[in-house]
PADREN-61147 format. One record per atom (N, C-alpha, C): residue in three letters; z, x negated, y negated. Coordinates in steps of 0.2 Angstrom, whole numbers, padded with zeros to 4 digits, always signed. Each point is the difference from the previous one (the first is absolute). Example, Ala and Ser with C-alpha at 12.3 -4.5 7.8 and 13.67 -1.06 7.14 Angstrom:
BEGIN
ALA+0039-0066+0028;ALA+0000+0004-0006;ALA+0000-0004-0006;SER-0004+0002-0005;SER+0001-0004-0006;SER+0003+0004-0005;
//
This chain:
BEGIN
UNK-0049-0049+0174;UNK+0000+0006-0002;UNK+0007+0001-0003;UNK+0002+0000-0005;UNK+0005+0003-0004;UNK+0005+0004+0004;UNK+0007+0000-0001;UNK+0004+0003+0002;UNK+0002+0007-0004;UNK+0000+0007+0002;UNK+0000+0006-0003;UNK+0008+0000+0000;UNK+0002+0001-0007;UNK+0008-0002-0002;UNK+0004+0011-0001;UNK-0007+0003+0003;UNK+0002+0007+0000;UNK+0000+0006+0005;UNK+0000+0006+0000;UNK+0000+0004+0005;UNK-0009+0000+0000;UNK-0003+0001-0006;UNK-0007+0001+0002;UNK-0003-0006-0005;UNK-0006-0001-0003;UNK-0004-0004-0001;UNK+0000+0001-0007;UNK-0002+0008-0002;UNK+0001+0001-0006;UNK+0007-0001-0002;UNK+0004+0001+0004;UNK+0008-0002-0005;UNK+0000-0006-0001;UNK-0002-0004+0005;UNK+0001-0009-0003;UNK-0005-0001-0005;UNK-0004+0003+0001;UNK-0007-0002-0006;UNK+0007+0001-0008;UNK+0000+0007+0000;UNK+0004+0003-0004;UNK+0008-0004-0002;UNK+0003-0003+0005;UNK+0005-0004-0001;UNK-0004-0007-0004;UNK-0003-0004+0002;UNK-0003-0006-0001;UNK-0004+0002-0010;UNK-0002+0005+0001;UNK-0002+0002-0006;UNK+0005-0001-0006;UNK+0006+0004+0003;UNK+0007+0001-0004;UNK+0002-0008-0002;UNK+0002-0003+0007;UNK+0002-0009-0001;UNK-0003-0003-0005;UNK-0006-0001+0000;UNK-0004-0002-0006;UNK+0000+0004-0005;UNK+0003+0004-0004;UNK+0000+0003-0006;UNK+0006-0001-0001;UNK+0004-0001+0008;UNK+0010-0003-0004;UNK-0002-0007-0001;UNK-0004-0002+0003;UNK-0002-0008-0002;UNK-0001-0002-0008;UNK-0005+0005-0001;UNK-0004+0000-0009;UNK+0006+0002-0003;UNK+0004+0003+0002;UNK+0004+0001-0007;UNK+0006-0006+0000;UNK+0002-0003+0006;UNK+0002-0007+0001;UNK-0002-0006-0003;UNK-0006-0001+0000;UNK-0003-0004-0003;UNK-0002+0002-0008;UNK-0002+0007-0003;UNK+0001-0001-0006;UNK+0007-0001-0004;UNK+0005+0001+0003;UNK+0008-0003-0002;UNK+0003-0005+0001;UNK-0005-0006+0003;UNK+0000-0006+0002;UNK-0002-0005-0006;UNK+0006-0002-0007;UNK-0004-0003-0003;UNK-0004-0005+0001;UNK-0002-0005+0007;UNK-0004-0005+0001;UNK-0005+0003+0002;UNK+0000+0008+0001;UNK-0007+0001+0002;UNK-0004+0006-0005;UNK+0004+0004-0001;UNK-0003+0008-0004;UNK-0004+0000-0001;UNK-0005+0003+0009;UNK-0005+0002-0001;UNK-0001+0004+0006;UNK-0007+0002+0003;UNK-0001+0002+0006;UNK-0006-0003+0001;UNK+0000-0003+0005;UNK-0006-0006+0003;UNK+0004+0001+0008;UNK-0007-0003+0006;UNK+0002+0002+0005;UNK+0002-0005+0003;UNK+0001-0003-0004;UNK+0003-0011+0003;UNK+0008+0003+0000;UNK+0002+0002-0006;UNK+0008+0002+0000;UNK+0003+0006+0002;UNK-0003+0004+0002;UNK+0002+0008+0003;UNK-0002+0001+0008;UNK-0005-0004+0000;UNK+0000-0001+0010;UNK+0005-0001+0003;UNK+0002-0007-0001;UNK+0005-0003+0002;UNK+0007+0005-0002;UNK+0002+0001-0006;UNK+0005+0004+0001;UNK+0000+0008+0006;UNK-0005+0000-0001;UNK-0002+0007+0004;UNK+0000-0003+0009;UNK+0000-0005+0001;UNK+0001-0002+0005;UNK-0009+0001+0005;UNK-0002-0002-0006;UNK-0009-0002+0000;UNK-0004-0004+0000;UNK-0004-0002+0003;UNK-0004-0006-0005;UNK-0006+0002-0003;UNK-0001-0004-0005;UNK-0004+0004-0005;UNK-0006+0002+0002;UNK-0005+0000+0004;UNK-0005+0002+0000;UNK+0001+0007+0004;UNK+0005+0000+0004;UNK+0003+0008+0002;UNK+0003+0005-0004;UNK-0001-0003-0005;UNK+0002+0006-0006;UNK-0007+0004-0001;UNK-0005-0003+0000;UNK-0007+0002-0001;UNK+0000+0005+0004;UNK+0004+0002+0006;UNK-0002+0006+0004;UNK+0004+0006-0003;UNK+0006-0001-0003;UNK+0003+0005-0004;UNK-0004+0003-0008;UNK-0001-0007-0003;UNK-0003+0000-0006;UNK-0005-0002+0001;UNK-0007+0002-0004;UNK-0006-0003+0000;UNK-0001-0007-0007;UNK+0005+0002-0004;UNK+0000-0006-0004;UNK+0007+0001-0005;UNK+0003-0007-0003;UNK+0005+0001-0002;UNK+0000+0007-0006;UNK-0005+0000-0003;UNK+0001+0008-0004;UNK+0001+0004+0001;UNK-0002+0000+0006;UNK+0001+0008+0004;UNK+0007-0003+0002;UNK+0002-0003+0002;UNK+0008-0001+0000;UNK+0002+0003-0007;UNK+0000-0005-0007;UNK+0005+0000-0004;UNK-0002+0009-0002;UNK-0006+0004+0002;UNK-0001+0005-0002;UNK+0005+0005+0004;UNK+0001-0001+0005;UNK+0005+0005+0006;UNK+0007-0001-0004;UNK-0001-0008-0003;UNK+0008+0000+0003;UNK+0003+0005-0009;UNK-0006-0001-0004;UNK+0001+0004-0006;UNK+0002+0008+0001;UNK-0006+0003+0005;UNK+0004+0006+0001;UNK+0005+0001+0005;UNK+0004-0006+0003;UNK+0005+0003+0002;UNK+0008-0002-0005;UNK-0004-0003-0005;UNK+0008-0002-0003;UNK-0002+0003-0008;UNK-0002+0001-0003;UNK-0002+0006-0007;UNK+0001+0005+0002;UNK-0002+0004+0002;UNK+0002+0008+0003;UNK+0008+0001-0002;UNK+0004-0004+0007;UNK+0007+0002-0005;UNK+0002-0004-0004;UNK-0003-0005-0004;UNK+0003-0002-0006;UNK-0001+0005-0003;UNK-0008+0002-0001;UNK+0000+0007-0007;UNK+0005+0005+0001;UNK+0002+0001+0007;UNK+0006+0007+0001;UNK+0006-0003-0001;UNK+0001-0007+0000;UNK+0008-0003-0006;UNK-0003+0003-0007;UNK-0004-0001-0003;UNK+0000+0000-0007;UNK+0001+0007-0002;UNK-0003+0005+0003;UNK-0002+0007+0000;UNK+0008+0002+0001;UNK+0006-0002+0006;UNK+0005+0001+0000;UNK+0003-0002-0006;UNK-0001-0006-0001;UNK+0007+0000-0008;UNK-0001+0003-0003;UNK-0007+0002-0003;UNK-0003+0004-0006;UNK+0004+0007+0000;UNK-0002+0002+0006;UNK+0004+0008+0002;UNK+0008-0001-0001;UNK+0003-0004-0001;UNK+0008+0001-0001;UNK+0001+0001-0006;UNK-0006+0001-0004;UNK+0003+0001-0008;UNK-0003+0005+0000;UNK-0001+0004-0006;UNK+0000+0005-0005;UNK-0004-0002-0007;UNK+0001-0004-0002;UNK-0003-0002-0007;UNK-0003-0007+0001;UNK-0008+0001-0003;UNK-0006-0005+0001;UNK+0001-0008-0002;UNK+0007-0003-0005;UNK+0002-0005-0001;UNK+0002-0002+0007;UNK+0007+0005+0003;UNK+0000-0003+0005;UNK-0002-0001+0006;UNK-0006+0006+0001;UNK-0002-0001+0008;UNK-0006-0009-0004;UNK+0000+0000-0007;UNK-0005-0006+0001;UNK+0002-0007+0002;UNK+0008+0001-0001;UNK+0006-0005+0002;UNK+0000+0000+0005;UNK+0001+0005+0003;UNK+0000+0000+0008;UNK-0004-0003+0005;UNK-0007+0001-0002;UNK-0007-0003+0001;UNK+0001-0009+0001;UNK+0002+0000-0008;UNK+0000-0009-0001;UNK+0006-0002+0005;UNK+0006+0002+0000;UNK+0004-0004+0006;UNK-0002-0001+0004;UNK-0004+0005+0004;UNK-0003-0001+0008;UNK-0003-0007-0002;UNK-0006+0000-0004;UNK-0006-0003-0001;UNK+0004-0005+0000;UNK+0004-0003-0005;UNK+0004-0008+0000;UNK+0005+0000+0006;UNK+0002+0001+0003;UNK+0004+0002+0004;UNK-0002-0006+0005;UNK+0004-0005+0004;UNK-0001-0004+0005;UNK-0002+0001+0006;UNK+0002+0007+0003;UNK-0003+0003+0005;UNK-0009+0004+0000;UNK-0001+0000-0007;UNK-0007-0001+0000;UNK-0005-0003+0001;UNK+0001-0009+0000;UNK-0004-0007+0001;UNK-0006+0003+0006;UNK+0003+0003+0005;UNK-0005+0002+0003;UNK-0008+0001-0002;UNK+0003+0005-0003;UNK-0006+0007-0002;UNK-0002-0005-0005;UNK+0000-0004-0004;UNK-0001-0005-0005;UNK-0006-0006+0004;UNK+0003-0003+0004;UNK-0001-0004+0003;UNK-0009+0003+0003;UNK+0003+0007+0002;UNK-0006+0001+0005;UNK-0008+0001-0004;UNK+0002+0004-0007;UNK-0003+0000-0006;UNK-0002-0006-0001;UNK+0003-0005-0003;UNK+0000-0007-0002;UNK-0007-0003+0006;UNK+0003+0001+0006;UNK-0004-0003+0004;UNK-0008+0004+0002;UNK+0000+0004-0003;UNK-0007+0005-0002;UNK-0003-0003-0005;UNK+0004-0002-0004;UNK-0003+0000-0006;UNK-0002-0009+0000;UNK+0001-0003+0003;UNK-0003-0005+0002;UNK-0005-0002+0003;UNK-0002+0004+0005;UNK-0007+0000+0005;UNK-0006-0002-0002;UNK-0003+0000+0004;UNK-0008+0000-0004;UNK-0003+0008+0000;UNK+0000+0001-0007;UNK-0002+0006-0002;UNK-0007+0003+0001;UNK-0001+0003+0005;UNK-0004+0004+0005;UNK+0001+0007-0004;UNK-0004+0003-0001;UNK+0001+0007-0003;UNK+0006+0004+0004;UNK-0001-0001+0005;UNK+0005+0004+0004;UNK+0009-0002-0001;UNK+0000-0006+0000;UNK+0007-0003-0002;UNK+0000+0002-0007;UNK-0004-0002-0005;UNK+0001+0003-0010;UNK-0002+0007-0001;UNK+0000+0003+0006;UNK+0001+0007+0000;UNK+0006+0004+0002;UNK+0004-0006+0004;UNK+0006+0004+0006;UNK+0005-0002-0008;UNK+0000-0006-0001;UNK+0004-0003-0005;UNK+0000+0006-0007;UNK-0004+0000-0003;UNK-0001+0005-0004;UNK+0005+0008+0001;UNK-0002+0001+0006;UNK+0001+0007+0002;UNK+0007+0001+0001;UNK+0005-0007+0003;UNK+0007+0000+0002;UNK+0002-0001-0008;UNK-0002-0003-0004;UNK+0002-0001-0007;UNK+0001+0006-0004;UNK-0005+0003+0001;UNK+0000+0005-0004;UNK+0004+0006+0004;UNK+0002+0000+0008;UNK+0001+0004+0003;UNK+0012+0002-0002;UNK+0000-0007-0002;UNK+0006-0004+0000;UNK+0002+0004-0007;UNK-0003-0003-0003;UNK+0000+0003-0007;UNK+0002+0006+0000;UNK-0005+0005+0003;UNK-0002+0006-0003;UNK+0005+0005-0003;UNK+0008-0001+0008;UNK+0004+0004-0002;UNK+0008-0001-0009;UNK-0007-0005-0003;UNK+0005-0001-0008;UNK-0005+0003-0004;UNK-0006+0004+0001;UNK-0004+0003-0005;UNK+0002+0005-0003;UNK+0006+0005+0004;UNK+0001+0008+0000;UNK+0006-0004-0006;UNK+0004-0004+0003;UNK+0007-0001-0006;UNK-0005-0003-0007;UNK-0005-0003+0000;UNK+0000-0005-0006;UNK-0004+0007-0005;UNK-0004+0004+0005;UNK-0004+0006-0006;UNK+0009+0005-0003;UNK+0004+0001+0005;UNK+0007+0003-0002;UNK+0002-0004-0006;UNK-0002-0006-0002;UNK+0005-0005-0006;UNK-0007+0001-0003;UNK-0006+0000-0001;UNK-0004+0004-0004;UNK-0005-0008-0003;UNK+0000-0005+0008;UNK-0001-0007-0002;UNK-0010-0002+0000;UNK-0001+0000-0003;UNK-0009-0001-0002;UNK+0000-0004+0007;UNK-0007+0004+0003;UNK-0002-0001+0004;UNK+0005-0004+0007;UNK+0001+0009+0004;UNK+0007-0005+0004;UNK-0005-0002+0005;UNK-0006+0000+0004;UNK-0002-0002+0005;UNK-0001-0006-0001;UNK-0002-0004-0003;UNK+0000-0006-0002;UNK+0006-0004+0000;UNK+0005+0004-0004;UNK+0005-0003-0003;UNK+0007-0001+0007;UNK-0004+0004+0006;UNK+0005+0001+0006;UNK-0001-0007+0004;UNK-0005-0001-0002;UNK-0004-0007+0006;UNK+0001-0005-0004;UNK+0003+0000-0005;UNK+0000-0006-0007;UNK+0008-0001+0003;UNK+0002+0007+0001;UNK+0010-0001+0000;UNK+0000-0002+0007;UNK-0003+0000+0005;UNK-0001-0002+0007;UNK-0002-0006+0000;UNK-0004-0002-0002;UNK-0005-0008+0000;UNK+0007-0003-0004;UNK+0003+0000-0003;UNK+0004-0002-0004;UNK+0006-0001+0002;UNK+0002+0005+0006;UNK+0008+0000+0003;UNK-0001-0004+0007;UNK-0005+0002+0002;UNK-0003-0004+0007;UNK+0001-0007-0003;UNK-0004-0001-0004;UNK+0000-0009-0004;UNK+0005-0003+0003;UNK+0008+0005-0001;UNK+0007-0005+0001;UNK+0001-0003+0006;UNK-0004+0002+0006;UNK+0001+0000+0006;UNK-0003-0008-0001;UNK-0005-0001+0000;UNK-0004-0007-0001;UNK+0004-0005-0004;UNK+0002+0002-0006;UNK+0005-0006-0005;UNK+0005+0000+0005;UNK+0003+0003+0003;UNK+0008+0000+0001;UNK+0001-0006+0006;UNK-0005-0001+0003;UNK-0002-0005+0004;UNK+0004-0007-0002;UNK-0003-0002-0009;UNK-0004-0005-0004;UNK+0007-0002-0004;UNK+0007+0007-0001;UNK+0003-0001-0006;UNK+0008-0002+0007;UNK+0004-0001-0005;UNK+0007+0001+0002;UNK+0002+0005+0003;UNK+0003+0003-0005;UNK+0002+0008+0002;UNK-0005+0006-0004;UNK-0003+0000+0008;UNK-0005+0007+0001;UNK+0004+0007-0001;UNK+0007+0002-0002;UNK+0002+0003-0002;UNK+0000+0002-0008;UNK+0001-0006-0003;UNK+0000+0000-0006;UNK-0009+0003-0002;UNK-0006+0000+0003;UNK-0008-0002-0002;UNK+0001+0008+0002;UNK+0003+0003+0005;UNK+0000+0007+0002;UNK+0002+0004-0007;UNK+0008-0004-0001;UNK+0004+0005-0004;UNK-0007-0001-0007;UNK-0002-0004-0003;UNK-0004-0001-0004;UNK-0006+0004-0001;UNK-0002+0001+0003;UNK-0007+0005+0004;UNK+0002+0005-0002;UNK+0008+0004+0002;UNK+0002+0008+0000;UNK+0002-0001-0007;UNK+0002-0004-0003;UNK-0001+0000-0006;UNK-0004+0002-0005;UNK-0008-0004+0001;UNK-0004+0000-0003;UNK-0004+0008+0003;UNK+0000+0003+0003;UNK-0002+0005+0002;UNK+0004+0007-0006;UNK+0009-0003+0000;UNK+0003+0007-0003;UNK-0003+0000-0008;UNK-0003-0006-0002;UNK+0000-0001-0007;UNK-0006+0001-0001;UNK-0005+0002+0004;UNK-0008+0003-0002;UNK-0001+0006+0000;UNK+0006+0003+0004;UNK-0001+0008+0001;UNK+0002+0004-0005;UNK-0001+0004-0005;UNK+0003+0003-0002;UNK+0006+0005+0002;UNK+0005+0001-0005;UNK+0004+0001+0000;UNK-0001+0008+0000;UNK+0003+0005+0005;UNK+0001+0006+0002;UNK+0002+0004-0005;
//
């Protein structure tokens, strides 16, 4: 029988839950690993992997938790820079630094690593919905610049700034491929 690492049973269930979603985000920052599978996050979680099975019923439903626990405040970083400005150029600037931003590889990774799965309508439905959810708060600035069809063009400026996170891996300096990205965004927008 398992030793209970808690005051009750639900806590340690609820702890052991936690360790395996510190785990997955460990492992998607792992460049020899960048994924979630339960061969590499057991073990960090201080599991063995078929003991994960009792937390998760299948790695999906892992990488699917660990998306609502790490998206949620990434979209309320974005939502945060945007509100420091006042005019639509710049809350869209604001938006792209978080996105290119180092500290957001996470929320990248976590996506990235959805968007690799085996596409079960429930996985190309979660994936869609966080893309579009990501997006959504550049639609109010891009119809303020008066830009054709901004719902679209909010998830083209997102799939696009997100991309840097992926190359920045592959180049030299991933600052330069960021600073390029915020470039390439200021020269699409029209001018105020």
């Amino acid at each position: 029988m398992p030793k209970i690492m808690a005051p009750t049973v639900k806590e340690h269930h609820a702890q052991r839950r936690q360790a395996l979603l510190d785990a997955a985000k460990e492992s998607l920052l792992n460049p020899t690993i960048r994924s979630v599978n339960f061969e590499a996050v057991g073990p960090r979680a201080g599991l063995r992997r078929n003991s994960v099975y009792l937390y998760f019923p299948s790695e999906n439903h892992l990488a699917l938790e660990l998306a609502e626990d790490v998206l949620p405040g990434y979209q309320e970083q974005l939502i945060t820079a945007m509100k420091r400005h006042r005019e639509p150029r710049e809350q869209i600037t604001g938006f792209a630094k978080v996105v290119v931003a180092p500290d957001a590889r996470l929320a990248h990774e976590v996506l990235r690593n959805l968007e690799n799965r085996d596409r079960t309508p429930e996985i190309a439905a979660k994936v869609k919905e966080y893309y579009l959810s990501l997006a959504r708060p550049l639609v109010e600035p891009l119809k303020m610049l008066k830009m054709t069809d901004p719902e679209n063009t909010a998830v083209l400026l997102f799939t696009m700034l997100s991309s840097t996170q992926n190359v920045s891996d592959k180049v030299i300096d991933a600052k330069a491929v960021a600073r390029r990205a915020l470039a390439i965004v200021d020269t699409v927008l029209p001018k105020g």
